[in-house]
VOVOBA-785456 format. One line per 8 residues: number of its first residue (from 1); their letters; for each residue x, y, z of C-alpha. Coordinates in pm, whole numbers, plus 50000, padded with zeros to 5 digits. Layout:
BEGIN
NUM = A = X:Y:Z  ...
// end
This chain:
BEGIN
1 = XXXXXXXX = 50000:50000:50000  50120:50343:49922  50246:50625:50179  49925:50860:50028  49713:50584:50109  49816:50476:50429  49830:50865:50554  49455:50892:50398
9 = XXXXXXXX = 49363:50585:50620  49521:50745:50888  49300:51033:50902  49026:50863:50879  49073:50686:51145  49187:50983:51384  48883:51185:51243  48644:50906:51372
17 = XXXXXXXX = 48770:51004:51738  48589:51193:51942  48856:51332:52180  49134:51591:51970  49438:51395:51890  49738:51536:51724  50141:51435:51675  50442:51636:51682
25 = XXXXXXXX = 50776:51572:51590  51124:51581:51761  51098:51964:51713  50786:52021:51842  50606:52032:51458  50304:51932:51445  50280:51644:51192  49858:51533:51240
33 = XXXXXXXX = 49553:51717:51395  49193:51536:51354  48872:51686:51332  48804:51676:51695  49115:51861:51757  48969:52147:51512  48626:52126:51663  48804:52228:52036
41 = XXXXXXXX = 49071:52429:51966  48881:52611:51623  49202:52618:51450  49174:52441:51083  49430:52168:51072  49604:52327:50759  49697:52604:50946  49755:52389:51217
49 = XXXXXXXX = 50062:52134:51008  50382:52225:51059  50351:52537:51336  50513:52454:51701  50231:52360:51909  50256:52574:52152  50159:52836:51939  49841:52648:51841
57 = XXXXXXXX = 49740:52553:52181  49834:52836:52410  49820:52593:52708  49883:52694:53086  50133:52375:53054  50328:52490:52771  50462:52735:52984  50472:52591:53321
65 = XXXXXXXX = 50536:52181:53281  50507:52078:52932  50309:51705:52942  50408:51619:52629  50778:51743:52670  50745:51543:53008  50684:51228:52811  50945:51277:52527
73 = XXXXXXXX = 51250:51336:52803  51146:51053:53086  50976:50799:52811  50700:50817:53073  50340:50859:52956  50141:51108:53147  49730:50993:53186  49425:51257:53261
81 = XXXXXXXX = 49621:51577:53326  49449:51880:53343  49495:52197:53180  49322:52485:52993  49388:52608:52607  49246:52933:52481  49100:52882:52126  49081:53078:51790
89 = XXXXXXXX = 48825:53310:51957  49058:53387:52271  48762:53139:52512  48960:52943:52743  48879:52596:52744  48976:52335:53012  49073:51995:52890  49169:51674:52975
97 = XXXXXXXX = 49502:51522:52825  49694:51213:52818  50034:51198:52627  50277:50940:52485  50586:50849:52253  50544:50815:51910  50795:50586:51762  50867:50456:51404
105 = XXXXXXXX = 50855:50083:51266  51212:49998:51461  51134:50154:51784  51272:50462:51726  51130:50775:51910  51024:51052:51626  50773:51258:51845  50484:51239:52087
113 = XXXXXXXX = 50087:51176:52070  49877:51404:52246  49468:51318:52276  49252:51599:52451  48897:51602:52556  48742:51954:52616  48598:51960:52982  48408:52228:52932
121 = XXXXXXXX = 48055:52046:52989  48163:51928:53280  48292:52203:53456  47972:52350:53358  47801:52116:53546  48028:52058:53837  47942:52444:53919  47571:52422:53915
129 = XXXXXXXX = 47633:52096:54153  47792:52356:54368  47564:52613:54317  47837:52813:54284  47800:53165:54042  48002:53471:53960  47884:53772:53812  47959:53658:53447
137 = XXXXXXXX = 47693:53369:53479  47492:53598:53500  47329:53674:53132  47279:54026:53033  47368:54307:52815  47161:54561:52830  47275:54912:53016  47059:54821:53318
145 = XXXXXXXX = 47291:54486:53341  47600:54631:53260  47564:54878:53553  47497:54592:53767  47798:54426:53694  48023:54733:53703  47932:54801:54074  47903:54402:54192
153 = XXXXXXXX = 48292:54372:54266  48294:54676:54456  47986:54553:54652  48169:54222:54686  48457:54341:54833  48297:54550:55109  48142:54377:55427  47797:54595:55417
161 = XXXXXXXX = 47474:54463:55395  47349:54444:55111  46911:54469:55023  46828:54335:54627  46494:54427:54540  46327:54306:54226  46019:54087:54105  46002:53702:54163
169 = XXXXXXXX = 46195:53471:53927  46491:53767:53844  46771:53543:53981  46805:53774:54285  47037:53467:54463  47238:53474:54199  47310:53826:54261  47359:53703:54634
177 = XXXXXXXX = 47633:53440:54527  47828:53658:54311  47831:53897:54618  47997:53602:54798  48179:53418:54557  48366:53771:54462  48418:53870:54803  48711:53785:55029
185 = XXXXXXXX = 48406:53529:55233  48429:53302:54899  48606:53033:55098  48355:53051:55396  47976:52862:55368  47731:53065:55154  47400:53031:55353  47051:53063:55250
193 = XXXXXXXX = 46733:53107:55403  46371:53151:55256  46226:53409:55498  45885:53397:55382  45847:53019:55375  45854:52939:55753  45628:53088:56080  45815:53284:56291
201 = XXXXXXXX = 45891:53001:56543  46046:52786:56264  46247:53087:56086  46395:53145:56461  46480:52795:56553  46614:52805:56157  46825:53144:56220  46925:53144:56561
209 = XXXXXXXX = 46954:52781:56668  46878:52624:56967  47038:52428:57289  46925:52104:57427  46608:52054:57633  46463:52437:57484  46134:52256:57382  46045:51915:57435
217 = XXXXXXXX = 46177:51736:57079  46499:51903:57138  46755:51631:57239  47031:51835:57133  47179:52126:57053  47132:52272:56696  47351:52578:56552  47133:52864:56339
225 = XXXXXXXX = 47183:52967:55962  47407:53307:56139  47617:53044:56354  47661:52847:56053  47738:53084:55797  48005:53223:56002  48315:53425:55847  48083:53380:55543
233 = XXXXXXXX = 47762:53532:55404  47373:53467:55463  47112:53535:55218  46804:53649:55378  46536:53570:55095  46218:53769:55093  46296:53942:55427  46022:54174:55323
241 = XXXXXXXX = 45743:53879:55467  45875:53852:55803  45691:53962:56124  45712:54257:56310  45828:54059:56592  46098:53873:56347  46258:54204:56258  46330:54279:56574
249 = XXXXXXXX = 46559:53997:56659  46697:54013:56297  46770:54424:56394  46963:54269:56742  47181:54042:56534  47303:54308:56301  47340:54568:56565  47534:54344:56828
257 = XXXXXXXX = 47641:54099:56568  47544:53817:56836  47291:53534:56824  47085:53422:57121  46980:53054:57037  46697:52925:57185  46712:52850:57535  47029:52970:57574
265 = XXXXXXXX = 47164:53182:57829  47488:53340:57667  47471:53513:57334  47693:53370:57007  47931:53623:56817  47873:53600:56494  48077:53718:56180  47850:53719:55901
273 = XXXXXXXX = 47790:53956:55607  47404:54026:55517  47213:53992:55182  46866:54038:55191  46623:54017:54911  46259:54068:54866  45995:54133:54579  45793:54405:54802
281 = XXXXXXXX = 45855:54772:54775  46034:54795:55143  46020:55157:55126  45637:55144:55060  45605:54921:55383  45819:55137:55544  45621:55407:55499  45292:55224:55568
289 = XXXXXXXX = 45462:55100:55896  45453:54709:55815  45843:54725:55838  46083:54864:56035  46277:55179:55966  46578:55100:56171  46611:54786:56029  46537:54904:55647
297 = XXXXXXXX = 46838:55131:55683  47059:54816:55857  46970:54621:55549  47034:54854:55256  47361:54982:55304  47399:54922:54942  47099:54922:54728  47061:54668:54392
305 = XXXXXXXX = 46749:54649:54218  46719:54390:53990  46474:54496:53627  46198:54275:53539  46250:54096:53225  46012:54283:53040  46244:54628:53144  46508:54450:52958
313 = XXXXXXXX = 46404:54262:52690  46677:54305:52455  46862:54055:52670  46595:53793:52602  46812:53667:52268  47106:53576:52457  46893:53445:52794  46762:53179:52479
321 = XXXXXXXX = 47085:53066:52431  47211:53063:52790  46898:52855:52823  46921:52624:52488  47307:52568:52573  47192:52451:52902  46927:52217:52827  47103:52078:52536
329 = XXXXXXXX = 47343:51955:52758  47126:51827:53026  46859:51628:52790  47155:51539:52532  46983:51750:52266  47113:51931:51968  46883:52181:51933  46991:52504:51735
337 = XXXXXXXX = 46742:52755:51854  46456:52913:51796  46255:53037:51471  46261:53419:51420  45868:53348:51436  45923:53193:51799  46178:53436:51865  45986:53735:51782
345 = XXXXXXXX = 45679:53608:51993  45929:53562:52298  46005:53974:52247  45693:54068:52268  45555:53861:52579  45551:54074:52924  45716:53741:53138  45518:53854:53468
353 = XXXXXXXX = 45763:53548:53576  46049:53693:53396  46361:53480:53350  46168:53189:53554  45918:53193:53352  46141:53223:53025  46329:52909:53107  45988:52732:53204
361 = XXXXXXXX = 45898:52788:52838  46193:52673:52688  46218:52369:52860  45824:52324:52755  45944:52351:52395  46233:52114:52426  45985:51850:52526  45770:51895:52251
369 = XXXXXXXX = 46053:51950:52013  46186:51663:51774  46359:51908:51513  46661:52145:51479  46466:52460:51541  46214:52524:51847  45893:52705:51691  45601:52869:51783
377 = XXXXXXXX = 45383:52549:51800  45635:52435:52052  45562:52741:52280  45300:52714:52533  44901:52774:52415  44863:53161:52576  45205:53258:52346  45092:53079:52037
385 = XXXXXXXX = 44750:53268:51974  44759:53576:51704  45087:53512:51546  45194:53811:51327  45076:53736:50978  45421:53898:50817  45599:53640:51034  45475:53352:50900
393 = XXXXXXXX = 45662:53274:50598  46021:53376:50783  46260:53076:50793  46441:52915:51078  46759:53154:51193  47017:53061:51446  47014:53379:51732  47327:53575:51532
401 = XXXXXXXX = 47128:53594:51195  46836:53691:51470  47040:53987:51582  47147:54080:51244  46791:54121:51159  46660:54301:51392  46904:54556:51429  46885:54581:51014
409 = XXXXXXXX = 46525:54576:51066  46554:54853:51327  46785:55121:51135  46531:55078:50840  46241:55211:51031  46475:55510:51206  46615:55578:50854  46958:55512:50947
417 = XXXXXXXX = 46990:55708:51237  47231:55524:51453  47127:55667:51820  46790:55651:51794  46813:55309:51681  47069:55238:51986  46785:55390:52227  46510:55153:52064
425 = XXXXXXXX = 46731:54869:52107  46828:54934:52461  47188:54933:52413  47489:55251:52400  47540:55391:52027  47906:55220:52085  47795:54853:52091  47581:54932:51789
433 = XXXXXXXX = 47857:55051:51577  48031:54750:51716  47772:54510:51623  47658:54664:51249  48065:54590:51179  48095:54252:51345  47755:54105:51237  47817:54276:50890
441 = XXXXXXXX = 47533:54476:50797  47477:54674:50546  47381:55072:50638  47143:55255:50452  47288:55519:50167  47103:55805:50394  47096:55848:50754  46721:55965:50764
449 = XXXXX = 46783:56334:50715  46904:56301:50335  47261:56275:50393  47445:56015:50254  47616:55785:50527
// end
């Protein structure tokens, strides 16, 4: 059999594996890269032959402890080592690699085998096992967003309490746990507590703890959320529900920073940092004297409200994908997206549930879905009803050609004019400009007042 031939086989059989695989030579060359490996690292494998491979992979080990150079100096193969690569688009992408000598027909060493598995799935997953979030997991782009994230490290790094306000289903603990996970408390317990789901004598058993013999069932002694969540943070959830009575032991505990637990006779310090969050207008009850004053001030130090989806709805494209991405990779689905007709219905729904609500419907439609595109039929009954006649004939569009419509779509009806078509999009004139060259659309010759652009 000829050399072309055997190479050809070769590659096939390296572009039938699913993990990236690719050789180098005694110079570091690479001499093979299958499909898989262009898949991870986006790098086509004819620009890929023949460049050093640190260059292509950009890996924290190329610098630090070279597995593959490992291998080639002690003989020794190296098995599920872990690392991170940044691709063609500058993501960095964790992997697992194993590495091993490549040697020629008389045992001769000519290079080194490298196969690579990208980990990014399951690092994905390991962090929603551990509930853990940071500001970035948090999806949004619009200017209300953006201001949210430029303040949360600041927040984060102090020790005041903190009060988010904003409608049910917003992902206010997820505001909470970037708070902690970006403050210097990451290492210590995150704890939270549902204030509004428990009668005062369970929420104080549940906050404060108790000692042995308090009440009859209580054999033992049993630390509170505060003792627990020590050197860390707690995460008072709809604090606006609790009693009169409630508030003021909750006011105690941040004034003396001490616990009493149940039955006890000496009090607990405690060194905790308070979030509190809550649907309710607190000021409102405040006023109408169904909440404390004194303890309204203790709680918002520093003040984040969190919009309702329908405030920012321009983020609703890229909450889809957050939300596709996910459940693709918790059902084991491929599913591209949704129709611009589905799409556009999504824009113009209120969400009184907001993001809740938004991933309740998509997961809906990815039980009733058996194609590449989720569309309106897929939705639930109250979203399919009057569908927008122009709409019907659109095709299926991944979210990108999405975008690129409706911001073409949107400097049409303004004429061209470039801020007012920012301000009805929600976003700054500067991300416009930045997405009419990235997503490559075309301007109009005028700019709505006759002048040519």
């Amino acid at each position: 059999m000829g050399a072309d031939a055997e190479g050809s086989r070769e590659n096939v059989i390296l572009d039938s594996i699913n993990e990236g695989v690719f050789t180098v030579d005694t110079a570091w060359r690479i001499t093979s890269f299958n499909r898989a490996a262009e898949r991870i690292t986006g790098v086509p494998r004819r620009q890929a032959l023949g460049r050093a491979c640190c260059d292509v992979f950009h890996a924290t080990l190329c610098e630090q402890n070279c597995a593959l150079r490992r291998t080639l100096e002690t003989g020794k193969p190296v098995v599920n080592a872990t690392a991170h690569i940044i691709n063609r688009k500058g993501r960095r992408i964790p992997i697992r690699l194993s590495t091993a000598l490549l040697k020629d027909a008389r045992g001769r060493v000519i290079g080194g085998v490298e196969t690579f598995r990208d980990l990014s799935q399951v690092e994905q997953l390991q962090k929603e096992l551990r509930g853990r979030y940071t500001f970035e997991d948090i999806v949004g782009a619009s200017p209300a967003m953006q201001r949210l994230f430029d303040v949360l490290p600041q927040v984060a790094a102090s020790r005041s309490s903190v009060l988010v306000e904003g409608p049910s289903g917003t992902g206010k603990e997820l505001f909470a746990r970037a708070i902690h996970n970006l403050s210097p408390r990451s290492r210590k317990p995150f704890v939270a507590v549902n204030c509004g789901a428990l009668p005062d004598a369970l929420l104080e058993s549940e906050l404060f703890g108790y000692k042995a013999g308090a009440f009859t069932d209580a054999r033992r002694d049993k630390p509170g959320r505060f003792q627990l969540a020590d050197g860390g943070t707690i995460f008072l959830d709809e604090i606006g529900d609790v009693s009169p009575a409630m508030q003021v032991r909750l006011l105690r505990v941040l004034q003396d920073r001490r616990v009493e637990p149940l039955g006890g006779v000496e009090p607990v310090a405690v060194d905790v940092r308070v979030v509190a969050a809550t649907h309710r207008d607190l000021a409102r009850l405040v006023r109408s004297g169904a909440f404390r004053e004194d303890l309204y001030y203790r709680l918002r130090v520093v003040h984040l409200r969190i919009p309702p989806l329908r405030e920012r709805r321009e983020d609703i494209p890229l909450l889809v994908e957050h939300i596709v991405a996910k459940f693709n990779r918790i059902q084991g689905k491929d599913i591209g997206g949704l129709t611009l007709e589905a799409m556009a219905r999504l824009m113009e729904h209120d969400f009184p549930g907001n993001v809740r609500e938004l991933e309740n419907i998509i997961e809906q439609a990815f039980v009733l879905c058996r194609g590449e595109f989720i569309d309106l039929h897929h939705l639930p009954p109250e979203l399919r009803s009057g569908a927008p006649a122009s709409m019907e004939a659109l095709p299926s569009v991944n979210l990108r050609e999405f975008e690129k419509l409706l911001i073409a779509d949107t400097l049409r009806r303004f004429g061209g004019r470039r801020r007012e078509t920012a301000r009805a999009l929600g976003i700054d004139p500067s991300t416009l400009y930045r997405k009419i060259h990235a997503l490559g659309i075309a301007l109009p010759e005028t700019d709505g007042r006759g002048r040519r652009l």
